[in-house]
N, C-alpha and C positions, 0 to 999 in steps of 0.2 A: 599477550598483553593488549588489553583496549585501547581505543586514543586517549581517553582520560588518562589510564597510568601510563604509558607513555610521555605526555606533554605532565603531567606530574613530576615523572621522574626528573625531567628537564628541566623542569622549572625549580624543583626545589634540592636546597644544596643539603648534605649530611650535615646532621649539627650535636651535639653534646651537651648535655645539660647535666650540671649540678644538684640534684633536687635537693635542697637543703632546709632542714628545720626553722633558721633565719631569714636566710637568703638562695635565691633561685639564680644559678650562671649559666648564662648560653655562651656555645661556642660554634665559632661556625668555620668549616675546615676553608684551612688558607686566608683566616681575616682574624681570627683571637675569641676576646673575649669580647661580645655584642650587647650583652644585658646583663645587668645583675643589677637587681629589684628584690626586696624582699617578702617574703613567702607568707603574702599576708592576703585576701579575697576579701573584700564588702560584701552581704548579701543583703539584700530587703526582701520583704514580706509582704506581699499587698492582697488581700480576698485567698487569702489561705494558699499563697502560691508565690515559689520564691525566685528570685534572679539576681543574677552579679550584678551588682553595678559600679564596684571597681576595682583593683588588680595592681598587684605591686606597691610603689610608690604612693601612690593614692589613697589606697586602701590604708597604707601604715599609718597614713596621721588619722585617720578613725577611730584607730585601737582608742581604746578607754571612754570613747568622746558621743557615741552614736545613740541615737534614738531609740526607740521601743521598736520600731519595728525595722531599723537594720544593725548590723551583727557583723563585727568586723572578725572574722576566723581565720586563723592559723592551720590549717588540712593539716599539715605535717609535724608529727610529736617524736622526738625521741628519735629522728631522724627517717621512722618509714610514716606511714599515711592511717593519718586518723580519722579521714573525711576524704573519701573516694570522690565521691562526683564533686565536689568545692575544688580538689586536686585536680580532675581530668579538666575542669572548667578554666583552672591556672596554667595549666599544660597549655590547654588551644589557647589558651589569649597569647602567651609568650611565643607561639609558633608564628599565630596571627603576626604578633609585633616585630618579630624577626622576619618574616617572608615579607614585609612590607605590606597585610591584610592580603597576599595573593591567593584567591577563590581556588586556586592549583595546589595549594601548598599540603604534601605530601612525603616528608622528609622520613629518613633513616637516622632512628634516634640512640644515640647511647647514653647511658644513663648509670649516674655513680651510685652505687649502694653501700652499706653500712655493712661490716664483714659479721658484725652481729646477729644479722636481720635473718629471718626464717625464709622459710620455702613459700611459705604464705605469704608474707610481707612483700618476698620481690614479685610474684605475682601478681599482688596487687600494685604495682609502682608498674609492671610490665603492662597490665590491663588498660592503667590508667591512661597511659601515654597511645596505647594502642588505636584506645576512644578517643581521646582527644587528635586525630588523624595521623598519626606515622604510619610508615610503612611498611618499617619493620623495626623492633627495639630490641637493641643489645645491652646486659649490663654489665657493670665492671667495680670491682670493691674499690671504695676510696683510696687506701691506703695506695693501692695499686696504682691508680689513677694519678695518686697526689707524686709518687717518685717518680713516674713517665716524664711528670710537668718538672720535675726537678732534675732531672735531666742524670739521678741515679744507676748503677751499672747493675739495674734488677736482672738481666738475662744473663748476667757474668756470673762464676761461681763464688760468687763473695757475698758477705755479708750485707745488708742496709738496714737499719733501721726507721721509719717514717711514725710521726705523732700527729697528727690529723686534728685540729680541735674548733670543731666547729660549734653552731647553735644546741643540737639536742646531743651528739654525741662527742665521746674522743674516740679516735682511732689510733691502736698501738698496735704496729708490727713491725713484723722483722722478716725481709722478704731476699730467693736467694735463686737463680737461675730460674729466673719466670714466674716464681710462685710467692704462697704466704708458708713460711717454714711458721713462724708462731703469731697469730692472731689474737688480740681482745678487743671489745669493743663496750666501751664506760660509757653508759649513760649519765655523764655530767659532762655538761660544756658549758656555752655562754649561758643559755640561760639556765641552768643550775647558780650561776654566780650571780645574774640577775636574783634570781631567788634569794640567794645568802643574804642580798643586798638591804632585800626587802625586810626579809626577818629582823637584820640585825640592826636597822633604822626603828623598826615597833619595837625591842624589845630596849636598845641604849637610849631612845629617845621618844618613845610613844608618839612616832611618826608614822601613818601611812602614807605609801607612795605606792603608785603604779607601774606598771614594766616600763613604758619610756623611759620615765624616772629613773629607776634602778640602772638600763642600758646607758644612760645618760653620765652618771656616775663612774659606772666600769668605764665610759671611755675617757671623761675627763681627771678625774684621779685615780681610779681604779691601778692596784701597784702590788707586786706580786713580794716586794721590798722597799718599805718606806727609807724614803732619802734624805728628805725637809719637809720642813712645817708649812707643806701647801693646803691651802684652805678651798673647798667649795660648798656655794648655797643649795641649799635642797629645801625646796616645797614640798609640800603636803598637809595631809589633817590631821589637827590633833588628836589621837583616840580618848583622851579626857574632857576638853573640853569640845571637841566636836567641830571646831573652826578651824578654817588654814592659819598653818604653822610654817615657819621658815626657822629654819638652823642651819649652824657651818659647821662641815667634818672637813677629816683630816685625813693622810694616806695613811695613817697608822690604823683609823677607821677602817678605812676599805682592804686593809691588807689584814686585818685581826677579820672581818667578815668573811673574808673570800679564804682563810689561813686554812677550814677543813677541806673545801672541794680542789685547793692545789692540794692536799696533802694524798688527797684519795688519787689524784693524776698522778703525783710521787711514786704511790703505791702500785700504780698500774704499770709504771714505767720500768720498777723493777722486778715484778712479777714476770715482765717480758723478757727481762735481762738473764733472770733464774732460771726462764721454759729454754733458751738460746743453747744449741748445742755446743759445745767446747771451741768448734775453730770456725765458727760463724761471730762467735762472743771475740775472738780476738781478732775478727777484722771489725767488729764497731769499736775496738780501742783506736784506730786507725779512721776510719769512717765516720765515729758519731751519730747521733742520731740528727731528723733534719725534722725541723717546726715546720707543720703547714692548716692552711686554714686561717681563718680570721682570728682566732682566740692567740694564733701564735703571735699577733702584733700586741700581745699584751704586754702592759710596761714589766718589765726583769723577770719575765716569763722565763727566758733562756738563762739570763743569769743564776734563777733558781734551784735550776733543774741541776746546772752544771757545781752549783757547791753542795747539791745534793747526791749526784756521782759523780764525783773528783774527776774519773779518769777521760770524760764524754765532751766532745765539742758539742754545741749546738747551731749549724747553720742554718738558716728562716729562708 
């Protein structure tokens, strides 16, 4: 080893990241969780040649807002990478921002992936992080990752089941002495429900809105089970007459919106239940399955699940 990877090694601590289709989480061993920013890059365009110029934070209040010639992109769809070098360029910022900008920074990366995602897809997530300076990168499927943090008895011979619901995907499994005994991985998460949101504002009310808008929505009424007649404003243009429009929905709104894409997580839920061998299925009567990811802070998210199989706790 030279003195560069040497004082390298030294200098930079192992760290864990998230790569997530919303949101990007570092972690850094012995300190938690240090960043979590979402998965969003500014680029500009100037004489035919392009550069970030901003990352995270920054870059999300761009989304919808930006000029001709900068371009607020999302790299990551559906949970792997649909813009390599925009990715590797998010990679090194966040390593940047966690090493404190140290010129040494050279870290051992582990990195979550989608139990979905191909052989290609993690190559590309491994490449990216590789360019963007680590030293070495390990990956680890969500689901896996998400019961470790849950402090689940995956190495025991018992059953777990983990529901993972993040930005581009859901993760469903059911994992049993170290492994994934049965895996799927749904491409509908948050923003699919962002999506729902959008349609179903053009179509009950011939309103456009944009993904803040929509994300805006899922947080502040957004109800997996309407309760009361709470009411929220929504801006946007009118599709007939062309000018901004403002109206107020209700959580019956957002929960008649959002009613196919939980139904399809429904369906996912017990798809896994059906694959579950005989006496792994009768430790999740016991076990339950466990909500993780951001989507699981959805209002009666749990509650749903649970009068949809009776016999299943849900703890988040």
């Amino acid at each position: 080893m030279g003195i560069l990877g040497g004082i390298s090694k030294i200098w930079s601590q192992d760290m864990a990241i998230d790569l997530g289709t919303a949101n990007t989480l570092v972690v850094l061993k012995g300190q938690g969780v240090v960043l979590n920013e979402p998965s969003v890059v500014a680029v500009v365009e100037e004489k035919g040649k392009k550069s970030v110029l901003a990352v995270g934070d920054e870059a999300k209040t761009m989304l919808g807002r930006t000029p001709g010639n900068i371009s607020a992109i999302r790299p990551l769809r559906d949970g792997v990478i649909a813009d390599f070098i925009v990715t590797e360029e998010m990679i090194k910022h966040f390593i940047k921002k966690v090493h404190k900008r140290s010129t040494f920074a050279n870290p051992r990366i582990l990195i979550c992936v989608p139990t979905g995602s191909t052989p290609v897809e993690r190559k590309a997530i491994q490449d990216s992080a590789l360019a963007a300076g680590a030293r070495r990168v390990q990956l680890i499927e969500e689901p896996i990752a998400a019961a470790i943090g849950a402090n689940l008895p995956i190495s025991e011979a018992t059953g777990s089941m983990v529901v993972d619901i993040g930005g581009g995907t859901t993760e469903v499994a059911v994992l049993s002495l170290g492994g994934v005994v049965y895996s799927k991985s749904l491409r509908i998460a948050g923003d699919a429900m962002d999506g729902a949101l959008k349609d179903y504002m053009r179509k009950e009310y011939n309103l456009l809105i944009g993904d803040s808008s929509a994300e805006k929505i899922k947080k502040e009424i957004g109800t997996a089970i309407p309760t009361n007649n709470n009411t929220y404003p929504v801006k946007g243009r009118d599709l007939r007459s062309g000018t901004p429009k403002e109206v107020n929905i209700t959580e019956e709104d957002s929960s008649e919106a959002l009613s196919g894409i939980l139904r399809e997580m429904v369906n996912g839920i017990k798809d896994a239940l059906e694959n579950t061998p005989p006496e792994l299925s009768a430790d999740l009567v016991d076990m339950g399955l466990t909500l993780t990811g951001g989507g699981a802070l959805f209002l009666f998210l749990k509650r749903l699940f649970v009068s949809r199989m009776i016999f299943l706790s849900c703890p988040i």
